[in-house]
C-alpha distance (Angstrom), angle and dihedral (degrees) to the residues before:
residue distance angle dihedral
X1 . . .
X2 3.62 . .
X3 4.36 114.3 .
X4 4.27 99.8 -98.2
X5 4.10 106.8 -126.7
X6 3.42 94.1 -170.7
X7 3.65 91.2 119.1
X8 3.88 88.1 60.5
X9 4.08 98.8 37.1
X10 3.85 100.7 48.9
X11 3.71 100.4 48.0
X12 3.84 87.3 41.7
X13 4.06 93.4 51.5
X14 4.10 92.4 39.9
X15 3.89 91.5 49.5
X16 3.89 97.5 43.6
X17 3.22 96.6 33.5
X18 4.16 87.7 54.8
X19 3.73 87.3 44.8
X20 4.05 91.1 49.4
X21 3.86 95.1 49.9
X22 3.73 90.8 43.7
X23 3.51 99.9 59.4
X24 3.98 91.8 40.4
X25 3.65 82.6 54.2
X26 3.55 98.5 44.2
X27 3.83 90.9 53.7
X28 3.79 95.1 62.0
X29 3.98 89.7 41.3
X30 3.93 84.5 65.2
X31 3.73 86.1 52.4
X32 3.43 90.3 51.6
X33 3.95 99.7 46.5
X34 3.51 101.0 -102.8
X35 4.06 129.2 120.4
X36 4.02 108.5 -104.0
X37 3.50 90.0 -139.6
X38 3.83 97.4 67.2
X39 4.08 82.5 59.4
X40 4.00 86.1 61.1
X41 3.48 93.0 45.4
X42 4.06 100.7 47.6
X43 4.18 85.1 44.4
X44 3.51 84.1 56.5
X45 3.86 96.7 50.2
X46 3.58 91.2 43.7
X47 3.64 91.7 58.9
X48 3.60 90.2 46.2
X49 4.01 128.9 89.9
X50 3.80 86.4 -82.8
X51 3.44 92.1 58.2
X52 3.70 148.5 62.7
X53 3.54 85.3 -90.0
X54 4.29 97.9 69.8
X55 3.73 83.3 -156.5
X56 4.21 97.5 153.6
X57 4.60 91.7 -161.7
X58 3.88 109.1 175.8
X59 3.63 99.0 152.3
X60 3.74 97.5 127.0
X61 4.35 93.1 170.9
X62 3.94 87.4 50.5
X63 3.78 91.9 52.3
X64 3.58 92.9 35.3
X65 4.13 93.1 59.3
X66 3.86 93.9 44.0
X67 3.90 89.7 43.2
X68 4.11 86.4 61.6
X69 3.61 104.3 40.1
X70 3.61 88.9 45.8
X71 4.01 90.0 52.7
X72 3.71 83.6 41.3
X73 3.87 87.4 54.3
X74 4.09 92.5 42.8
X75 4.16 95.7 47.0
X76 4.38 86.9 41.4
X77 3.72 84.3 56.3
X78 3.84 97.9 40.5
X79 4.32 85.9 46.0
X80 3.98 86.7 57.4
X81 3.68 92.9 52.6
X82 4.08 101.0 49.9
X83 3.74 115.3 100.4
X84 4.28 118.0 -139.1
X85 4.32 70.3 -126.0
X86 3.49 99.9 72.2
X87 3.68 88.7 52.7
X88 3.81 79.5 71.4
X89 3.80 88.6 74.9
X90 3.83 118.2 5.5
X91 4.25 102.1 35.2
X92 3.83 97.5 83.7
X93 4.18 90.2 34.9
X94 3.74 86.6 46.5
X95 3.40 103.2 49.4
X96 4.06 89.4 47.3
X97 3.92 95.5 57.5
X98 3.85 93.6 42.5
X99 3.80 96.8 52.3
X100 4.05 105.8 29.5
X101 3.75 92.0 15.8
X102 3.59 104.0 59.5
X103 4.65 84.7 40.6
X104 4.09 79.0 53.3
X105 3.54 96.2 49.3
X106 3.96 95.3 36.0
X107 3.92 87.8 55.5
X108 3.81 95.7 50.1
X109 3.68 96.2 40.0
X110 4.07 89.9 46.9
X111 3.60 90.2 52.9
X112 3.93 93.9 56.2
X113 3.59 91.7 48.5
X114 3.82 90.1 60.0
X115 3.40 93.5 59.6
X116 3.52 103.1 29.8
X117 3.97 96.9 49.4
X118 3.08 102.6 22.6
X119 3.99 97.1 -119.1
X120 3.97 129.8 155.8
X121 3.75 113.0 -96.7
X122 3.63 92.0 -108.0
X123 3.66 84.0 47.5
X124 3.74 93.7 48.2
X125 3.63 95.9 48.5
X126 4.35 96.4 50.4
X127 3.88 83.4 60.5
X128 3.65 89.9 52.1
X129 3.75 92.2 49.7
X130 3.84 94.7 44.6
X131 4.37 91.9 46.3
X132 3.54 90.3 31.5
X133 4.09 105.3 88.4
X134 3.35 130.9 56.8
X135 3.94 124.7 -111.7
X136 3.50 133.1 -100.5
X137 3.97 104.4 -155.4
X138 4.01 88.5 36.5
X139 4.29 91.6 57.2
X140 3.75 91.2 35.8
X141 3.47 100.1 55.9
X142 4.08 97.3 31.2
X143 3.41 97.6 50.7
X144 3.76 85.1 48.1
X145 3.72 97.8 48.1
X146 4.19 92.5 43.1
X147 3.59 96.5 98.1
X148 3.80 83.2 -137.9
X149 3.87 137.3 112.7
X150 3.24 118.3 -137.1
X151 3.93 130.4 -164.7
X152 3.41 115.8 -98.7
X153 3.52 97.5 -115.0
X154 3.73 92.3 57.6
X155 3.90 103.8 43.6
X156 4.14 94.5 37.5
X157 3.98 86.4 52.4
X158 3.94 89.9 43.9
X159 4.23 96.1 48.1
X160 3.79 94.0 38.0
X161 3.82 90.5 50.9
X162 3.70 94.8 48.2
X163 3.89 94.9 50.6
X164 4.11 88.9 45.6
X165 3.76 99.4 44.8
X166 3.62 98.1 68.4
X167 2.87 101.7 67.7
X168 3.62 101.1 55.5
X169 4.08 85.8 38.5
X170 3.99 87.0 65.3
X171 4.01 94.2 37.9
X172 4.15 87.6 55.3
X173 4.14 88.3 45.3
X174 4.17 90.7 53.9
X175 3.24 98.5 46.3
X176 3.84 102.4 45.1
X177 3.75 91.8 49.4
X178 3.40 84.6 56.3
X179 3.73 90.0 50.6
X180 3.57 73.6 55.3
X181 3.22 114.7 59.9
X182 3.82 94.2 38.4
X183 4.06 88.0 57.0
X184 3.82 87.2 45.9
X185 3.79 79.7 54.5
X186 3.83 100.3 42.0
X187 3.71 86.3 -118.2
X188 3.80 100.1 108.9
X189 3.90 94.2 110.9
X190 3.82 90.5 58.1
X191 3.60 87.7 65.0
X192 3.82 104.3 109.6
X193 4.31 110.1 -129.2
X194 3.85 87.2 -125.0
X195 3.75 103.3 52.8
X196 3.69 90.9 88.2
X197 3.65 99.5 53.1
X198 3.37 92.3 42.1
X199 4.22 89.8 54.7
X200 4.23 79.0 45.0
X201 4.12 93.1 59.1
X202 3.76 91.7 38.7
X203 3.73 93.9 47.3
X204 3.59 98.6 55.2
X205 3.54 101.8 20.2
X206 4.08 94.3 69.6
X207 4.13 81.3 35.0
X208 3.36 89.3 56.3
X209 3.88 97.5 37.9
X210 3.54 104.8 45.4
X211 4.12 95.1 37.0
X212 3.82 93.1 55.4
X213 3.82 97.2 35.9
X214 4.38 91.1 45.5
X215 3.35 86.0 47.9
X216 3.86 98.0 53.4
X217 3.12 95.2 45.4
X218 4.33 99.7 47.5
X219 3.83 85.3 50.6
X220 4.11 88.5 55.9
X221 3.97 78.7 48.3
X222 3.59 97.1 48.0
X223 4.20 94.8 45.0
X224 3.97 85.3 52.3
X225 3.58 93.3 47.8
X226 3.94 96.5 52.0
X227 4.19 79.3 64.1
X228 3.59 98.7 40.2
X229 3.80 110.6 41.1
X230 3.51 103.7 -2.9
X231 4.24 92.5 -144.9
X232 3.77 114.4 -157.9
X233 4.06 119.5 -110.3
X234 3.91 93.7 -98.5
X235 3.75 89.2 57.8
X236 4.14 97.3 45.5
X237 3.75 86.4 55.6
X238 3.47 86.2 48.8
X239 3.91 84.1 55.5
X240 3.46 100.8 48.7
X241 3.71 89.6 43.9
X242 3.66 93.1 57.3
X243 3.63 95.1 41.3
X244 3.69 95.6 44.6
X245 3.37 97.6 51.4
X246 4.37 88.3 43.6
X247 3.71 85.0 57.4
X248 3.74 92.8 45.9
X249 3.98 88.2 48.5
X250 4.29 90.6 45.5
X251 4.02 96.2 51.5
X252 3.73 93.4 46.7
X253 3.81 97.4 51.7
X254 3.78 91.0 45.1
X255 4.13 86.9 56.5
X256 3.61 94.6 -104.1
X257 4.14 131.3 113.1
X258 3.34 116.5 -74.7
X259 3.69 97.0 -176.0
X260 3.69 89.3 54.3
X261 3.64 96.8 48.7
X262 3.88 91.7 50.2
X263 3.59 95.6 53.3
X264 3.55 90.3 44.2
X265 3.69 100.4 45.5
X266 4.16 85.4 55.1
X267 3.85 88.1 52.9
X268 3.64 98.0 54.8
X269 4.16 92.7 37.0
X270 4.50 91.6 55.0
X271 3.57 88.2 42.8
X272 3.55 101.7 50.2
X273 3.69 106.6 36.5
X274 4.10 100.2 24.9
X275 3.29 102.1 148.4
X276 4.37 84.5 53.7
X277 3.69 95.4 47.6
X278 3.86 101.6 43.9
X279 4.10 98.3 78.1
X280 4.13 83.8 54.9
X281 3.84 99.2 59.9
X282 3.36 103.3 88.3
X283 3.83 89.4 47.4
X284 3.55 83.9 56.8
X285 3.87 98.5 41.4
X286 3.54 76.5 62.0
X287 3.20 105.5 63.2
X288 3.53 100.9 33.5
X289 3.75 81.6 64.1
X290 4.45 90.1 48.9
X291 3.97 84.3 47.1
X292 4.01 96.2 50.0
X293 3.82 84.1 44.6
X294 3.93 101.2 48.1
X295 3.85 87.6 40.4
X296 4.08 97.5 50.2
X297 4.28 94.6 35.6
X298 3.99 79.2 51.7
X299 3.77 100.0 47.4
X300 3.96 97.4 41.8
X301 4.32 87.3 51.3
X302 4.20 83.0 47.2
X303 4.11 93.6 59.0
X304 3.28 137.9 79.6
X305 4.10 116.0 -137.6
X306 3.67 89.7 -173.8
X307 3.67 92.1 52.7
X308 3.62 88.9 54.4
X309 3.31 100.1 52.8
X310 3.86 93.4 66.9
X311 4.12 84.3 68.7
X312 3.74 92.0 40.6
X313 3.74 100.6 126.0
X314 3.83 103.0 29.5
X315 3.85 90.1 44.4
X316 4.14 91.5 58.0
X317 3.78 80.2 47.0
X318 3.70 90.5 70.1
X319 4.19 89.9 31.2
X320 4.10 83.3 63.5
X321 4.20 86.3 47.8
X322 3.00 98.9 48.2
X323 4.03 101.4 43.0
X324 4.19 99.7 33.4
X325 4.27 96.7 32.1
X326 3.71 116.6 11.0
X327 3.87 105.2 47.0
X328 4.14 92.8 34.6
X329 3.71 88.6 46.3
X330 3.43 93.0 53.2
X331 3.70 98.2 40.1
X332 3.51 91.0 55.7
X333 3.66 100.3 49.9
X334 3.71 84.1 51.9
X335 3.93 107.0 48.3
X336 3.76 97.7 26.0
X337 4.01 88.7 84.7
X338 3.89 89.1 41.5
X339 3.78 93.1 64.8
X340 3.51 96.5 -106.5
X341 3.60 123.3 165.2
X342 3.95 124.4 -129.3
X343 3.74 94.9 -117.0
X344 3.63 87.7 56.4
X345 3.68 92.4 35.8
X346 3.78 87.4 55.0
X347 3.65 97.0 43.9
X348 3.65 98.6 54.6
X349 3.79 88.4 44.5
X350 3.66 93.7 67.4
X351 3.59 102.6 27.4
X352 4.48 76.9 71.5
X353 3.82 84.2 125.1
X354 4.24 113.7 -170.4
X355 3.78 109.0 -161.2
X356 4.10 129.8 151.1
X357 4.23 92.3 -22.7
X358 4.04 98.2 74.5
X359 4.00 87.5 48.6
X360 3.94 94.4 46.8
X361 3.99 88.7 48.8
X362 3.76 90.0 41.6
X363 4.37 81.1 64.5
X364 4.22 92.0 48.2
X365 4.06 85.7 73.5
X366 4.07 95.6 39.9
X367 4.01 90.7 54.0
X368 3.95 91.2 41.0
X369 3.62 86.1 59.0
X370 3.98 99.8 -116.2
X371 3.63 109.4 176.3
X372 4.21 111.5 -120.8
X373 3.86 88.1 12.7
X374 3.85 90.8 139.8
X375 3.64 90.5 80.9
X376 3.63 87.2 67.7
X377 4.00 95.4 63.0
X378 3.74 92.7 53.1
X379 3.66 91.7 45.5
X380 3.58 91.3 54.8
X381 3.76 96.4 40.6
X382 3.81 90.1 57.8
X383 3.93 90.5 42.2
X384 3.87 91.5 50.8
X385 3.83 93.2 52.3
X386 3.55 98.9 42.7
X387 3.99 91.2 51.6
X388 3.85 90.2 44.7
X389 3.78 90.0 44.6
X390 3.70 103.0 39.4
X391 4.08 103.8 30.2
X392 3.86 99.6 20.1
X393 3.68 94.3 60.2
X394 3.81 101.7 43.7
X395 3.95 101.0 44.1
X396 3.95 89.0 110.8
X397 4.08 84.6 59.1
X398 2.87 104.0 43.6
X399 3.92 96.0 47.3
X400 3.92 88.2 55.7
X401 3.79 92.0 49.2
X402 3.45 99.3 49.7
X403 4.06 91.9 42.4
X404 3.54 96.3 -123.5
X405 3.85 101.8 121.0
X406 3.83 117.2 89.2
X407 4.06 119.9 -135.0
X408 3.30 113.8 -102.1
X409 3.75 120.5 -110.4
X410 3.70 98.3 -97.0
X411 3.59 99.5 41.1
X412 3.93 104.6 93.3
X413 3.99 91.1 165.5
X414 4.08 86.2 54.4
X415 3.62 81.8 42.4
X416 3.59 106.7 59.1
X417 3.74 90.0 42.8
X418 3.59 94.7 64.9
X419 3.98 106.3 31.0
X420 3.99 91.8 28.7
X421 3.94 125.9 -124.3
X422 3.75 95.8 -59.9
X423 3.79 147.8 51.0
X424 3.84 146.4 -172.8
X425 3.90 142.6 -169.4
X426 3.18 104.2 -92.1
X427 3.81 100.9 -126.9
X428 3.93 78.7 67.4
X429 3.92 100.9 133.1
X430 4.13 114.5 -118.5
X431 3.46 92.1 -133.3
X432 3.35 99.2 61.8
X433 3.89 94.0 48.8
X434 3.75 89.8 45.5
X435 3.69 88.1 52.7
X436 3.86 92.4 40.8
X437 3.83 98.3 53.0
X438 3.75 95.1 21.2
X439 4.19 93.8 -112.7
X440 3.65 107.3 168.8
X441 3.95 109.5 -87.4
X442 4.14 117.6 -90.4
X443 4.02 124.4 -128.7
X444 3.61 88.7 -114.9
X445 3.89 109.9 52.6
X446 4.07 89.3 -173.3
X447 3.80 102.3 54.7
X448 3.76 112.2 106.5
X449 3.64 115.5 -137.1
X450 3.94 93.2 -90.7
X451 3.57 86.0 60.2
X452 3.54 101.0 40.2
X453 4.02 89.7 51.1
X454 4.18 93.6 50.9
X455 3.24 90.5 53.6
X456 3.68 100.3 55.0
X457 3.66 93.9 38.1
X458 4.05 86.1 55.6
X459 3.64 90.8 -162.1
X460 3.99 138.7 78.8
X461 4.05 101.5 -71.9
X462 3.68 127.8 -116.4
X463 3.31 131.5 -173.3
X464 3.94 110.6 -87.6
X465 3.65 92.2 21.4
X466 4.49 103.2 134.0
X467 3.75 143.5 -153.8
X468 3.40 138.7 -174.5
X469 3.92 134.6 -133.7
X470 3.46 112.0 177.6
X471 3.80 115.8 -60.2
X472 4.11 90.5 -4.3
X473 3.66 135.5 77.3
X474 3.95 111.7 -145.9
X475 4.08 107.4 -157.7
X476 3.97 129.4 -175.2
X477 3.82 101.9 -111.6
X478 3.69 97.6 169.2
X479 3.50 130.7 24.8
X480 4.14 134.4 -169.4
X481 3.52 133.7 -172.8
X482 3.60 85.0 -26.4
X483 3.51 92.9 -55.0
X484 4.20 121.2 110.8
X485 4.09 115.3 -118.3
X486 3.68 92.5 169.5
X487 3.31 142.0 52.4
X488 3.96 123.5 -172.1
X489 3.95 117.6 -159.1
X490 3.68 131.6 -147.8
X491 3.37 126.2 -167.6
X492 3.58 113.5 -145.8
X493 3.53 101.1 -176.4
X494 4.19 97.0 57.6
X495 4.06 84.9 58.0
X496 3.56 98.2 52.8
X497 3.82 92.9 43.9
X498 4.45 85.9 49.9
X499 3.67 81.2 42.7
X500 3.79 91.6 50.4
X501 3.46 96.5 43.5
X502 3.94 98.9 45.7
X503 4.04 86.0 63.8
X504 3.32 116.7 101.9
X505 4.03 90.7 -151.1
């Protein structure tokens, strides 16, 4: 009688064949304008006890370790695809939202859940921490998937964020559940002041440390590699895979970020061997895409809809606090001094996508052993598909509304509507233009039109960004090594006379 390997075939069929139908499925979502991710996460539910499926999954430490090195997988990916460039305009922006952001929108977000559910403060504020950041895989693969362009400003402040804020996002969950537990234990006022800054220094100190330094030294690897052995593109994605996920692995035991180090380490690598790590990116693309699936499929068998439902109302409470006070708030209080403008103030406010993250950190205070800390997996669950449903699936929209996605190259009619009917160089001098179309006359006679446009913008360019000098509107059409080359003009005055004379009255 021949050895039975059912136990290896049927689990193997079920789980690729759930994987295989998902991503079919997903692709015609996108078609349809809805996030791919939310297909995942329903497959997973429906394979779950809630679901035709009967499949009763509680093991929180198995979903917990896939949940990371998939995010680990997701931010490696994201780090090889951000250009030293787009530090130009989103680093310092960036940086702002994921550190005093995500404590901004925490705050506000913990707050509502006291009142709304009911919860403890400490309570309350460890479900702001764990909604309260955006998500890597869920911006990746959105803003990737939108069919729009968006200006540089707006997309490089939106990636960087989303691979910087978890970190902090996972430093706030650890150290309010140990807030936590210590008030659970009527210890909280032993609790030295400086602990937490102290955990804050270590955390992205060795982050910081060990991501930039692992991925110097890989990309020295990788360059003398190319000479030596000359490994195909499949097997330097391999490398950076293994490496990534090593360093990821290193800077947690050693009490530092992982997530930061990751993201970091695939910054330095793309930058400084390009030409090494370009054949592996589709390799990678790839799985980034088998990491988001695994991770989502994984999650949406883990939770419970039914147990969700019990919070139903009070949850999508804190949903509307989060998406319509606590993430605008704090994007505002962030960009306002950075000379943003409201469109792209608004824009990045609701593009604050929450994906697998808030349901990984909802598990960190299940395994610590917080009493009540189911609450915080149905909270997340609804939070997840609200933000997938609501903000994943109208990105497109709202780019075009708020005039923050660039024409496409082909699309002269799209074109002309954003960089106006004409152009020049733009080492074009103002005062011949002002002369030319009778602008009113600059401070500076001698700046060319370049010049003159920087200056009134008073931050880094980008193409698309817009001024206006009397009845025209000078816009950045073309943009080089952060320097502007063209200059589109609009004259403001011709459409309100066509304006004025298509009205009847």
């Amino acid at each position: 009688m021949l050895l039975s390997l059912d136990f290896l075939a049927i689990p193997l069929l079920i789980a690729a064949g759930l994987v295989f139908v998902s991503l079919l499925a997903g692709l015609f979502s996108v078609r349809l304008g809805f996030s791919f991710l939310v297909v995942f996460l329903i497959a997973g539910m429906l394979l779950g006890e809630d679901g035709p499926g009967g499949v009763a999954f509680k093991d929180f430490e198995l979903a917990f370790w896939v949940g990371n090195v998939a995010l680990a997988v997701i931010l490696l990916d994201g780090g090889l695809r951000t250009q030293y460039r787009t530090f130009r305009t989103g680093l310092k922006p960036a940086l702002w939202l994921a550190t005093l952001g995500v404590v901004v929108t925490a705050a506000l977000t913990g707050v509502a859940a006291h009142f709304l559910l009911g919860l403890s403060w400490p309570m309350a504020l460890l479900l702001g921490a764990i909604v309260g950041s955006t998500d890597a895989a869920a911006v990746f693969a959105l803003l990737k998937t939108s069919g729009v362009r968006l200006n540089e400003r707006v997309a490089a402040t939106l990636e960087i964020e989303s691979g910087l804020n978890d970190p902090m996002a996972v430093y706030l969950t650890l150290a309010l559940i140990g807030w936590v537990l210590l008030d659970a234990q009527n210890a909280g006022a032993d609790m030295a002041w400086w602990w937490p800054l102290r955990d804050l220094a270590l955390q992205f100190g060795w982050g910081a440390v060990l991501g930039i330094g692992a991925g110097w030294a890989f990309a020295l690897l990788l360059r003398r590699l190319m000479v030596w052995a000359r490994p195909s593109g499949g097997v330097r994605a391999l490398l950076l895979t293994s490496a990534g996920l090593s360093v990821f692995a290193l800077t947690t035991w050693v009490g530092g970020s992982g997530f930061l180090a990751v993201y970091l380490f695939g910054v330095l690598v793309v930058n400084r061997a390009t030409q090494c790590v370009a054949p592996s990116l589709s390799a990678m693309d790839g799985f980034a895409w088998l990491a988001q699936a695994s991770m989502f499929l994984l999650l949406g068998l883990l939770v419970t809809p039914s147990d969700a439902l019990d919070a139903l109302l009070p949850a999508l409470g804190v949903v509307a606090t989060l998406m319509l006070l606590a993430r605008p708030l704090s994007v505002w209080i962030v960009l306002k001094p950075l000379r943003f403008d409201w469109r792209e103030t608004a824009f990045i406010s609701w593009v604050g996508l929450r994906g697998a993250v808030p349901i990984v950190l909802a598990i960190f205070p299940v395994m610590a052993g917080v009493d009540g800390a189911e609450i915080f997996v149905s909270v997340a669950l609804i939070v997840v598909m609200a933000s997938l449903l609501l903000q994943g699936s109208t990105i497109s929209w709202v780019a075009r509304r708020c005039e923050v996605a660039l024409p496409d190259e082909d699309d002269t009619v799209r074109a002309r509507e954003v960089f106006g009917d004409f152009e020049v160089p733009g080492n074009a001098r103002m005062a011949d233009l002002c002369s030319f179309y009778d602008w009113p006359a600059v401070a500076d006679p001698s700046l060319s039109a370049a010049e003159w446009l920087a200056e009134a913008l008073g931050r880094p360019p980008v193409e698309g960004d817009h001024a206006n000098l009397g009845a025209a509107e000078l816009s950045v059409r073309q943009i080089e090594d952060g320097e502007i080359t063209r200059v589109g003009i609009r004259l403001l005055h011709q459409n309100a006379a066509e304006a004025a004379n298509d009205d009847p009255a």
